[in-house]
C-alpha positions, 0 to 999 in steps of 0.5 A: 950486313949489320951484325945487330941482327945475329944479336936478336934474341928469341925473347925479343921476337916473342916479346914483339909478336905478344903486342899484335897478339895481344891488339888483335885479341883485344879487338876480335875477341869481341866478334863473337861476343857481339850478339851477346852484348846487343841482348845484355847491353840493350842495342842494335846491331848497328851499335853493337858494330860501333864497339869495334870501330870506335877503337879502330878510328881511335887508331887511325888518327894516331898512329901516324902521330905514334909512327912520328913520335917513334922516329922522333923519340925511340920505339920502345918510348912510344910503346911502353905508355901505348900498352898502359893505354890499352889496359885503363881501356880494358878496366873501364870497359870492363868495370862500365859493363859490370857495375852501369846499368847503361854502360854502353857510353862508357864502354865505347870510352874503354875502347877508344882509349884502347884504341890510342893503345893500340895506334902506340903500340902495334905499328911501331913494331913494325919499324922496329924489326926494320931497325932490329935487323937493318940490312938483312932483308931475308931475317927481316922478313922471316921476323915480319912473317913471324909478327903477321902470323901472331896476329892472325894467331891472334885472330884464331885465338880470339872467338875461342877465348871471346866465347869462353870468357864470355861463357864464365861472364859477358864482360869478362873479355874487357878485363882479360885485355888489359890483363894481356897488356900488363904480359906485353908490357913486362916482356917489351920492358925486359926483352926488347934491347933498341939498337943505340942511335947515332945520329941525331934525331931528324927536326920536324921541319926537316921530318915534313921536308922529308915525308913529302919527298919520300910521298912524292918519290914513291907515291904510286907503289906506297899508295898502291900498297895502302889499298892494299891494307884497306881493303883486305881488312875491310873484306876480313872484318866485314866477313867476319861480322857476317859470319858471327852473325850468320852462325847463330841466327842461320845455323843455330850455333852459339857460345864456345862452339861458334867460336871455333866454327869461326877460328876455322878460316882464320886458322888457315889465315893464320897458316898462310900468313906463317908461309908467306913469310918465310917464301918472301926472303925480302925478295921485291919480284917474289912479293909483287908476284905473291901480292897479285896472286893473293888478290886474284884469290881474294877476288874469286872467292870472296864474291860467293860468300853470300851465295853460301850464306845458307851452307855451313860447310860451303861458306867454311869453304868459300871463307877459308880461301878468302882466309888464305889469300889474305893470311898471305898476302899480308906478310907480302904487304909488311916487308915492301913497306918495311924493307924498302923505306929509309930509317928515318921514315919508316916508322911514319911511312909504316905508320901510315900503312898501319891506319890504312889498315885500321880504316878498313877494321873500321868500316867493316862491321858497320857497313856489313850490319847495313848489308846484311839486311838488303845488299848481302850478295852485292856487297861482296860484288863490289869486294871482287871488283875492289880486288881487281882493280887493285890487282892491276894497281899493282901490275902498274904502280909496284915497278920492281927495278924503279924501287931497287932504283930508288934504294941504291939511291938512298 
C-alpha cells in the first residue's frame, strides 16, 4: 500500500468535495428559481429548461478534452483555470440579468462558460482521489463517498439558497456562483498537494493507442457503467424539473418554502449516498450487488411519480425512494470506474463517464418541459423499463472475476 494515502489531509478532502458542492450549486440552484426567471426574463418553459442544459452540453463536450489535458498535464493544472471559468460565467450571467433588458441571450452565454468550468473542474476530481490514494481501495472509495455525498449535499442545499437569493433579488444566484468559485479556487490552491510524477507523460499517440485497447478490453462493463450515469441523471433532473414546476402551480407552494419541500428527496439522496460510500470498501462483488439493487428501487418507484402528481405527501414519498436509490447507487457507479482503470486513463475513462453523466443533466428539464404537457405518466414508464434493462445490462456486462482478471493484468 501506497503510503501517500495516510498523508491525505482533511483540508485536501474538504478542498475536494467544495468543487462538486460548488458545480452542483451552480447548476441546481437555478431549479427552483426557473419559474421566476420565465415571469421576469419574459420566456417559456421550454427555454427556461435551456438555462440548465446550456451549461450541461457545455460540459459534455469538454470533459473528456479536460479528462486528456488532466492525464496529460496534472490535475490540479486543469482545475485551477476551469474554476476561473465557471466564476466569469456567474458574472455575466449575473451583470446580463441586472443591467439588459433582454439579457436572456447573454445568460445562456454565462452558463456555457460555466459549463466549460464545470467539464475542467468536476471530473478531474475523481481521477484524483484515485491518484491520492493509489492502491488503498477501501480509503479510496470512503473519499469517493465523501465527494458524491458533497454533491448530493449540494443538491439539498440548492433550492433552499436558489430561493432564498432569489428572494433578496432574482439574479442574485448567478453572482453567488462565482463568489463560491473564488472559496473553491483558494482552497484547491493551498490544500490539495498532487502527488509528484515519475514517469513521463503518455504522448498522444501513444494516449489514443491506449484508450482504445482499454475501450476494447473493457468495453462492456465501461459501457454498462455510462447507461448507468445517463440515466439516473436524466430521471433526477427531469423530476426535479417536475416537481419545482408541480409545487406551485399544483400545490401553490412557492419562494423559500418550495425550496425546502423540494431539499427533501434530495436530503435522503444525500444521506444514501453518504451510506453507500462508506458500505462499498472498493469491494467489485458489493458494488454490483448495490448497483442492481438501486436500480431495481429506481424502477418501481420512479414509474408513480406521475400518478402522485396531485398528493404532496404521495409524490414526497414516491420522490424521496427514487431519491435514495439514486443517492446510492452513485457512489457505487464512482469507485468501479475509478478503482478498476489503470492511472494513465483514469482521468479519460472518468471523464467520459462524467459526460455521460452531463448528457442525462442535460436532457432532463427540456424533455420534461415537453412531457409534462401530454405524456406525463408515460414518461416515467419509459424511465422504469430504462431501469430494467439496464438492470440486466449489469447482471450480464459487469463480470466481477474478468475485472479482477484484467486488474492483476495490468
Amino acid at each position: 500500500m501506497d503510503k501517500s494515502a495516510d498523508k491525505v489531509s482533511v483540508w485536501c478532502i474538504v478542498s475536494l468535495a467544495s468543487i462538486p458542492l460548488i458545480m452542483t450549486l451552480g447548476n441546481s440552484m437555478l431549479i427552483p428559481v426557473l419559474p421566476l426567471l420565465e415571469d421576469k426574463v419574459g420566456i417559456t418553459s421550454f427555454q427556461s429548461s435551456m438555462i440548465i442544459t446550456s451549461y450541461s452540453v457545455a460540459a459534455i463536450f469538454l470533459i473528456p478534452v479536460a479528462g486528456y489535458l488532466s492525464d496529460r498535464f496534472g490535475r490540479k493544472m486543469v482545475i485551477l483555470p476551469s474554476l476561473v471559468f465557471a466564476l466569469i460565467g456567474g458574472l455575466i450571467a449575473g451583470f446580463a440579468s441586472w443591467k439588459m433588458d433582454d439579457p436572456y441571450t447573454m445568460i445562456i452565454i454565462g452558463r456555457v462558460l460555466q459549463g466549460i468550468g464545470a467539464a475542467g473542474a468536476m471530473p478531474i476530481v475523481l481521477p484524483l482521489v484515485g491518484d491520492l490514494y493509489k492502491d488503498d481501495g477501501e480509503k479510496s472509495s470512503k473519499c469517493l463517498g465523501i465527494i458524491e455525498t458533497s454533491n448530493t449535499f449540494g443538491k439539498v442545499l440548492a433550492p433552499i439558497l436558489g430561493s432564498a437569493f432569489a428572494a433578496i433579488l432574482w439574479f442574485l444566484p448567478f453572482f453567488s456562483i462565482s463568489a463560491l468559485s473564488v472559496i473553491s479556487f483558494v482552497l484547491i490552491f493551498f490544500f490539495v498537494k498532487v502527488p509528484k510524477e515519475k514517469d513521463e507523460p503518455v504522448k498522444f499517440k501513444v494516449f489514443i493507442k491506449n484508450t482504445k485497447k482499454i475501450f476494447a478490453s473493457e468495453g462492456k462493463w465501461l459501457y454498462t457503467v455510462f447507461l448507468n450515469g445517463v440515466l439516473v441523471m436524466l430521471v433526477l433532473f427531469s423530476m426535479l424539473f417536475f416537481l419545482s414546476e408541480n409545487l406551485e402551480k399544483t400545490h401553490d407552494i412557492e419562494g423559500i418554502k418550495k425550496g425546502f419541500v423540494l431539499a427533501i428527496p434530495l436530503l435522503f439522496l444525500c444521506i444514501a449516498s453518504f451510506l453507500s460510500g462508506r458500505k462499498i470498501k472498493g469491494e467489485l462483488k458489493t458494488i454490483k450487488r448495490v448497483m442492481v439493487i438501486c436500480l431495481i428501487a429506481m424502477s418501481a418507484s420512479v414509474i408513480f411519480v406521475g400518478f402522485t402528481s396531485k398528493n404532496l405527501i404521495l409524490l414526497l414519498i414516491v420522490t424521496s425512494i427514487v431519491g435514495i436509490a439514486i443517492g446510492a447507487l452513485l457512489p457505487a457507479l464512482d469507485a468501479i470506474i475509478t478503482e478498476n482503470i489503470e492511472k494513465e486513463l483514469r482521468g479519460t475513462v472518468s471523464s467520459f463517464y462524467s459526460s455521460a453523466r452531463f448528457i442525462g443533466v442535460a436532457a432532463g428539464p427540456p424533455l420534461m418541459s415537453i412531457a409534462m404537457k401530454d405524456f406525463l405518466n408515460g414518461s416515467y414508464i419509459i424511465a422504469t423499463v430504462l431501469g430494467v434493462i439496464l438492470t440486466f445490462m449489469v447482471f450480464k456486462f459487469i463480470n466481477v472475476e474478468e475485472i479482477e482478471e484484467s486488474n492483476q493484468r495490468n
